[in-house]
C-alpha positions as CSV (number, residue, x, y, z in Angstrom):
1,X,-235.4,-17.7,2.2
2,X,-232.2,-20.3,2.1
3,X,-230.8,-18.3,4.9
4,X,-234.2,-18.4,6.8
5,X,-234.3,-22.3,6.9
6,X,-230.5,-22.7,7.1
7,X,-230.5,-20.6,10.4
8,X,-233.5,-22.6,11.7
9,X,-232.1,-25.4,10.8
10,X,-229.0,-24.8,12.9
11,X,-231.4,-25.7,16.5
12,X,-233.0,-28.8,14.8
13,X,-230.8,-31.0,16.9
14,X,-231.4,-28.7,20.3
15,X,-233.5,-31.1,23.1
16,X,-234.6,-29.9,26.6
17,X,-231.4,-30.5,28.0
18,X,-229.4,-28.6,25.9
19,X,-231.9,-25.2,26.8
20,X,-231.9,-26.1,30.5
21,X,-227.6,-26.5,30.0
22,X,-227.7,-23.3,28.8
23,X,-230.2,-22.1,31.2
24,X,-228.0,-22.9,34.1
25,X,-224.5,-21.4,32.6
26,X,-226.4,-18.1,32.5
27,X,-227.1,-18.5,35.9
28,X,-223.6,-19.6,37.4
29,X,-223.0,-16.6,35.3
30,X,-225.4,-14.1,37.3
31,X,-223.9,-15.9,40.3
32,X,-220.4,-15.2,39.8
33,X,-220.7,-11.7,38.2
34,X,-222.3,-10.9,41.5
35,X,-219.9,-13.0,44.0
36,X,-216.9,-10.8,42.0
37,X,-218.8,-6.9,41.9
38,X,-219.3,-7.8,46.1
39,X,-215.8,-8.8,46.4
40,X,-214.5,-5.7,44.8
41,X,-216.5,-3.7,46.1
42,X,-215.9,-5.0,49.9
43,X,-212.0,-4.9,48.6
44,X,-212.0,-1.3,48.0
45,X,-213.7,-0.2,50.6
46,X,-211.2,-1.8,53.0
47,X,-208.5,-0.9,50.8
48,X,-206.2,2.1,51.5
49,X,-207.7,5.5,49.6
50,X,-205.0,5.6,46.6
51,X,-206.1,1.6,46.2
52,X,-209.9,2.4,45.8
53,X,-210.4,3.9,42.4
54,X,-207.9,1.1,41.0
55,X,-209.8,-1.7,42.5
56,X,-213.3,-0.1,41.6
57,X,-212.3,0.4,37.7
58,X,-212.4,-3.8,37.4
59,X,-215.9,-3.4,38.2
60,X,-217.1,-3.1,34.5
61,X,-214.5,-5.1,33.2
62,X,-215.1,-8.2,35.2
63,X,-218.9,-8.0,34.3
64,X,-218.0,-8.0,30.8
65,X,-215.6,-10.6,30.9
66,X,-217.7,-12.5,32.6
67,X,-220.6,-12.1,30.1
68,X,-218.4,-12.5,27.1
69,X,-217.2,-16.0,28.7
70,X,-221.1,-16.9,29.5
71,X,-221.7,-16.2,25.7
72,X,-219.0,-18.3,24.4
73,X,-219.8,-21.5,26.8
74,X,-223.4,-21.7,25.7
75,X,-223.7,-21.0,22.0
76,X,-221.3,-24.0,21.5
77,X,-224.2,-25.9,23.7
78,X,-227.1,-25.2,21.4
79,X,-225.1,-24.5,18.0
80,X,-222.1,-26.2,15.9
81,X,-219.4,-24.2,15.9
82,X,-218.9,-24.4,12.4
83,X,-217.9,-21.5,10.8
84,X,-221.3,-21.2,8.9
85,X,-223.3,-21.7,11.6
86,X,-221.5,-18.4,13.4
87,X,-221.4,-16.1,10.6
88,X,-225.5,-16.8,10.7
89,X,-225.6,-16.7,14.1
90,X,-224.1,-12.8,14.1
91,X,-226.3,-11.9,10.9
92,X,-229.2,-12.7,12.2
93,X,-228.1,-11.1,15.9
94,X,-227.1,-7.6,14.3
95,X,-230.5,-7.8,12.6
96,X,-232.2,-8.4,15.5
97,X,-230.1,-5.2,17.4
98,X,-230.7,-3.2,13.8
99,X,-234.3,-3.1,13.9
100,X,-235.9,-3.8,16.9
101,X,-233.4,-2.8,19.4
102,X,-231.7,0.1,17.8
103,X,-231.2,2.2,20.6
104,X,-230.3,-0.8,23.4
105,X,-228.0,-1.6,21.1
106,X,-226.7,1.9,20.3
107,X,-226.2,2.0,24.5
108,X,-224.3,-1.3,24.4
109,X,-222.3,-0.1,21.7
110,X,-221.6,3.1,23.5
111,X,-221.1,1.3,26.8
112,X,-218.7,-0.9,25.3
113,X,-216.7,2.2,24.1
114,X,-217.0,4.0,27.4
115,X,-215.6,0.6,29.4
116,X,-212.6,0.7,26.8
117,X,-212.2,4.4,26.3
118,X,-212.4,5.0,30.0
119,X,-214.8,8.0,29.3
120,X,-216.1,7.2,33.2
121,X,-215.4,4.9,35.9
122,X,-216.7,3.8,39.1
123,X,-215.7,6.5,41.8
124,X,-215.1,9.5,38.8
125,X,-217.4,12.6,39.5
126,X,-219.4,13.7,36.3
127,X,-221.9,15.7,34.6
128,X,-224.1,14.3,31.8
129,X,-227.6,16.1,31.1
130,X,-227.0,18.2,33.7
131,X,-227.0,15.5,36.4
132,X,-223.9,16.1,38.7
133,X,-222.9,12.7,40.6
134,X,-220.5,10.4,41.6
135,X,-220.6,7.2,39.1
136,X,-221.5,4.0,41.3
137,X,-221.4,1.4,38.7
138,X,-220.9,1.7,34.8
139,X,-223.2,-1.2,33.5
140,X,-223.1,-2.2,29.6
141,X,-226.2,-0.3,28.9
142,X,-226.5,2.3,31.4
143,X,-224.4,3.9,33.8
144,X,-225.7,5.1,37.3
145,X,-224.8,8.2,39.2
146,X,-225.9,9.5,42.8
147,X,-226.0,13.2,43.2
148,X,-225.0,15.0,46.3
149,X,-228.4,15.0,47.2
150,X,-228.6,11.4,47.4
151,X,-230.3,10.6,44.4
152,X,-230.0,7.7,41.9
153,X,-229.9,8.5,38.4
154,X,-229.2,6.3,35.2
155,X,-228.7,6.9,32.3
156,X,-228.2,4.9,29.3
157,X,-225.1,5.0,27.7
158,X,-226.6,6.1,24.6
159,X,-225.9,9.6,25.6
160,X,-222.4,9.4,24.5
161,X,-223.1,10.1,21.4
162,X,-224.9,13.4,21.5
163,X,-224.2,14.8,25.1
164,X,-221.4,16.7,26.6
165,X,-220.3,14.4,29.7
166,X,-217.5,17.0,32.2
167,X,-215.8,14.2,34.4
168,X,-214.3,16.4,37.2
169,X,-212.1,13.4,38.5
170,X,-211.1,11.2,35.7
171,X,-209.5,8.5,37.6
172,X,-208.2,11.1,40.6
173,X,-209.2,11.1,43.8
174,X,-208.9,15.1,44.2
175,X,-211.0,17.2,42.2
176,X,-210.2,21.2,41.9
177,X,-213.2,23.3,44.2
178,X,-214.2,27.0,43.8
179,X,-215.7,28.9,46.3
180,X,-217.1,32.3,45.7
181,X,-216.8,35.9,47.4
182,X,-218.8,39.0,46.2
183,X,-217.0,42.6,47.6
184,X,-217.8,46.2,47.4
185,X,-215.4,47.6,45.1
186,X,-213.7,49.9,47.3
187,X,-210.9,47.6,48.9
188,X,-207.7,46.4,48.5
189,X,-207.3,43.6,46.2
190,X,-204.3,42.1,47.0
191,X,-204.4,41.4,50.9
192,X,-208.1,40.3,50.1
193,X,-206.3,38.0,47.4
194,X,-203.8,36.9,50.3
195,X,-206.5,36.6,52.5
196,X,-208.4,34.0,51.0
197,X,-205.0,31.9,50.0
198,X,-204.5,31.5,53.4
199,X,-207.8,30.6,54.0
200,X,-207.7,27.5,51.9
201,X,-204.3,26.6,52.4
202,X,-205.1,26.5,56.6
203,X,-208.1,24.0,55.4
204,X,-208.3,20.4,56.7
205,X,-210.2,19.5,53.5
206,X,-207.0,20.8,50.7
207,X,-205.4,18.2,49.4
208,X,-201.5,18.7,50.8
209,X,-198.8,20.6,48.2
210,X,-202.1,21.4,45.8
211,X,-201.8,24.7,44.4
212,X,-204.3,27.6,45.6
213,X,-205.4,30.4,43.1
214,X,-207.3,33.2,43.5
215,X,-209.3,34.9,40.5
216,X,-210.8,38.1,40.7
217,X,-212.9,39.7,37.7
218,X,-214.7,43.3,38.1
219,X,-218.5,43.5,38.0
220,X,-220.5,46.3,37.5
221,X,-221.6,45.4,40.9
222,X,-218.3,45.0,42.8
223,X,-215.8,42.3,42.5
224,X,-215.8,38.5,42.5
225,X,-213.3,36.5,43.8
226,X,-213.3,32.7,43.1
227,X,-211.4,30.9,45.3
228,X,-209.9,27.6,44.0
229,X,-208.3,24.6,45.5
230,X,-207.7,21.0,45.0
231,X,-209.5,18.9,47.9
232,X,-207.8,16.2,48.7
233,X,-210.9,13.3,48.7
234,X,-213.8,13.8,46.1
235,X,-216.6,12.8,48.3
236,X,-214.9,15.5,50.4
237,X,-215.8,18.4,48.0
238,X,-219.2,20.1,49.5
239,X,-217.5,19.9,52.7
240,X,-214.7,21.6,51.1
241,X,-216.3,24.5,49.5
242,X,-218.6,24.8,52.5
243,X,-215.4,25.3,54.9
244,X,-213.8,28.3,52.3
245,X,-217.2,29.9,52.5
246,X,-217.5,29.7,56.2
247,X,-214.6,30.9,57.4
248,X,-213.4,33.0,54.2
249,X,-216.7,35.6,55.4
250,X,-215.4,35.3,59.0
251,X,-211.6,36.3,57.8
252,X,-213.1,39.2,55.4
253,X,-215.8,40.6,57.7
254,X,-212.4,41.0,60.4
255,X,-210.8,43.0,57.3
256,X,-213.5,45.6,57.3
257,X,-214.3,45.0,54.0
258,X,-218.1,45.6,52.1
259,X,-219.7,42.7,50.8
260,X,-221.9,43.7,47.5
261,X,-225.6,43.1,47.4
262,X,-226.3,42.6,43.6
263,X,-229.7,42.1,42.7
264,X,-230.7,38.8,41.0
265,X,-231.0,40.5,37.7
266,X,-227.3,42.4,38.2
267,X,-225.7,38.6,39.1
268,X,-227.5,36.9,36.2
269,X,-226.2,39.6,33.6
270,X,-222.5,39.0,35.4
């Protein structure tokens, strides 16, 4: 009960003008935190391509910063800084996060750890949940993805903690790309092998001195071949995989070879 009436009795001294001082720090705040994510963002975009992801990764930073700074100008405002008054002030703001806020503040925790861990950042390519995107903004409670298909997703950062999150990129513009062939088993494998190396290696999309590999496994329906090579921008991938598809049928079709025709049930067993 002491603590109660000591915390209240921290504001006692507050007046109107101390709230609407407060009030308008928050929103210089929200001003600047936006002036600086537009500024980055029109500085990478103009930037040269190795200069992108390293001007995009200062995105979450300079939101937090800028937050943290807010914070510290206006409790001063409305609170002594004494140290009693900020030991209160924390108490009685975990409590608040503890109990009624458990999981917002479970997904600020976690998005403070992803911001310093560097689990994801603006630009990266990842999986979480099973949505596959490129991350467009890591916020403090959520970060948002858009999938190839154009499609916004958040998620809250929460997820860290009990998902599996596959980041394809991790701070690299290239990403490694496999493209898949499915062949009768009566050929031969090694000019099929050195068919398909040429085939990426001749591609606009490879990213240059990248390494090529081809992987072939046996099915009981003839063999696959996966086809894998680094493309050399990750917005570039589709386009990628699409081009070894393309013209890796064209190349084996002129090579006489069979193509297999599994049955759904055959390729979901394989």
């Amino acid at each position: 009960m002491n603590t109660t009436v000591d915390t209240w009795a921290m504001f006692e001294k507050v007046t109107w003008e101390h709230v609407l001082l407060v009030l308008l720090v928050l929103l210089l705040a929200r001003l600047l935190s936006t002036i600086v994510v537009r500024g980055l963002r029109h500085a990478a975009e103009s930037a040269r391509p190795r200069l992108r992801l390293a001007i995009l990764r200062w995105l979450p930073i300079s939101r937090l910063l800028i937050g943290f700074a807010a914070v510290i100008v206006a409790v001063p405002i409305l609170v002594q800084p004494t140290f009693r008054n900020i030991v209160a002030i924390v108490a009685t703001f975990v409590l608040a996060l503890a109990f009624a806020f458990k999981d917002y503040g479970s997904s600020i925790v976690a998005g403070i750890a992803t911001i310093l861990e560097n689990v994801y950042q603006p630009g990266d390519w990842v999986e979480i949940d099973g949505v596959y995107g490129e991350v467009m903004a890591v916020n403090l409670r959520a970060v948002r993805l858009v999938t190839a298909d154009d499609t916004e997703v958040t998620i809250p950062h929460l997820r860290l903690w009990s998902a599996k999150i596959a980041n394809a990129t991790a701070g690299n513009r290239s990403l490694l790309c496999v493209a898949s062939f499915y062949l009768h088993p009566e050929h031969d494998g090694e000019a099929i092998r050195r068919c398909l190396a040429d085939v990426a290696e001749a591609s606009p999309y490879r990213k240059p001195g990248s390494e090529v590999t081809v992987v072939a496994q046996e099915r009981p329906w003839g063999t696959h071949y996966r086809l894998k090579a680094y493309v050399r921008e990750s917005r570039e991938q589709f386009a990628f995989v699409t081009n070894l598809t393309i013209r890796g049928k064209e190349v084996l079709r002129r090579t006489g070879v069979r193509f297999a025709l599994a049955s759904y049930a055959e390729t979901s067993r394989g």
